[in-house]
N, C-alpha and C positions, 0 to 999 in steps of 0.2 A: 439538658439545658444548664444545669446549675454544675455540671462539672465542667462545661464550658467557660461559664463564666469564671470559677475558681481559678483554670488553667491561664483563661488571661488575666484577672489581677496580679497570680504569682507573675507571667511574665512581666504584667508592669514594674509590681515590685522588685525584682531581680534587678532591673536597671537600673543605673545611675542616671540621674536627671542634671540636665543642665548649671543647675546649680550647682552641684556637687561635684563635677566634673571644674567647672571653674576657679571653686574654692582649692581643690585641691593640685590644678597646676601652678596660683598663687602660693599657695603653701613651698610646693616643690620648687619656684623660682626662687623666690626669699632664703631657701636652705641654700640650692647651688650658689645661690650670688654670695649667703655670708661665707659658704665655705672658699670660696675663688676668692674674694678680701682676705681673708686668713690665710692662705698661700699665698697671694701677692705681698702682706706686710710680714710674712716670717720671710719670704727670702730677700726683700729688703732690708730687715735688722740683720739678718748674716753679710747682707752686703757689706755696712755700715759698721758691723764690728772687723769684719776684715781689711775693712781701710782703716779702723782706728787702729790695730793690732800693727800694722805693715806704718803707720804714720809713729808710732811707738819703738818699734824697732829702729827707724832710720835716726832719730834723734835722739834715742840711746849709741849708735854705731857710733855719729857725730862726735859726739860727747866722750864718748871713751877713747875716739881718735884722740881725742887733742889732749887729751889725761896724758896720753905716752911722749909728749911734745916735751923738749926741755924750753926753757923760760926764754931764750933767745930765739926760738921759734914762734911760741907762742907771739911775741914782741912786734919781730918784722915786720914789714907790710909788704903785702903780696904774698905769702908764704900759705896764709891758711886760707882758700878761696870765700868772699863776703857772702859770695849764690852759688846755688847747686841745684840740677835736676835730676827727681829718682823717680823714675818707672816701676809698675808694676802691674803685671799682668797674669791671676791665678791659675788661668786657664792655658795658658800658650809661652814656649821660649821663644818665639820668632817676632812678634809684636811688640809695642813699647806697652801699650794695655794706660791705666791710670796715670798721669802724672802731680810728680809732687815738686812743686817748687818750693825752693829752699832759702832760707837765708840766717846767714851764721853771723854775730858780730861779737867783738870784743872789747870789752871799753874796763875802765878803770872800776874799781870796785868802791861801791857806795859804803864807804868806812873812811872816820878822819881821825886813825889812832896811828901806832907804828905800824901797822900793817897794813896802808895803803900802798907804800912801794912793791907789794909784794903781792899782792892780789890783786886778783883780774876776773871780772863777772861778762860771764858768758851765753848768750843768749841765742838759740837755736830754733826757730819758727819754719813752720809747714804752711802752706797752705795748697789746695787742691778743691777738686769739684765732682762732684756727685751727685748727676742729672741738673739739676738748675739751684743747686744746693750748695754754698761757697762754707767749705770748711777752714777749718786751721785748729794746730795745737804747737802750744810754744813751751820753751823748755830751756830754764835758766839756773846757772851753777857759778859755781866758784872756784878759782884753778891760784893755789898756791906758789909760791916761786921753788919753794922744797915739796915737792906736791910726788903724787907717785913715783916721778921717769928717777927720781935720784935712788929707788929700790931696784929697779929694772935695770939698769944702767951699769 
């Protein structure tokens, strides 16, 4: 009789009881779930540097466009377009993927020495969207009238 009985307590004890069965699939969700946030917000920060990276590049391309411009280019009107659209898509050549709308202006440079005739401030702005997220970065310089094109040239 009394090895009987020892035989069943150990089975009791062997088991897990109800409690401890619960505790421990709260445990286990609480882990899956922080671990799935952590992969959900790391490959949205890779998102987010890749469209800052690709919004960095276009308005340096910009920018260096119009470096090469002699001063009667620069000048004109109509020459250098005010808006531009630029696509990008990491994954695929066939798609347009992200868009970046653009806008380019040129106005006189905020200087009132001898070197207002000759300077021109340039101003380069992005902007774009990123799920329901309205980004922008702008990007503003100064283009001289003896400025690079007359080393290139």
């Amino acid at each position: 009789m009394k090895i009987k009985q020892l035989i069943s307590r150990a089975k009791r004890q062997a088991a897990f009881s109800l409690v401890e069965s619960t505790v421990a699939l709260g445990v286990l969700g609480t882990t899956a779930t922080a671990m799935l946030t952590g992969l959900t917000s790391g490959f949205f920060t890779m998102q987010l540097a890749r469209e800052n990276v690709r919004a960095t590049q276009i308005l340096l391309e910009k920018v260096e466009t119009i470096r090469l411009y002699d001063w009667d280019q620069i000048n004109s009107n109509g020459f250098i377009p005010p808006t531009f659209t630029s696509y990008y898509d990491p994954n695929s050549s066939n798609s347009l993927g992200l868009v970046y709308q653009c806008t380019m202006s040129i106005s006189a440079a905020p200087v009132t020495n001898t070197y207002a005739d000759s300077l021109r401030q340039v101003t380069v702005s992005l902007n774009w969207k990123t799920g329901n997220l309205n980004r922008s970065r702008t990007f503003t310089t100064f283009i001289a009238r003896d400025g690079l094109q007359n080393y290139i040239y």
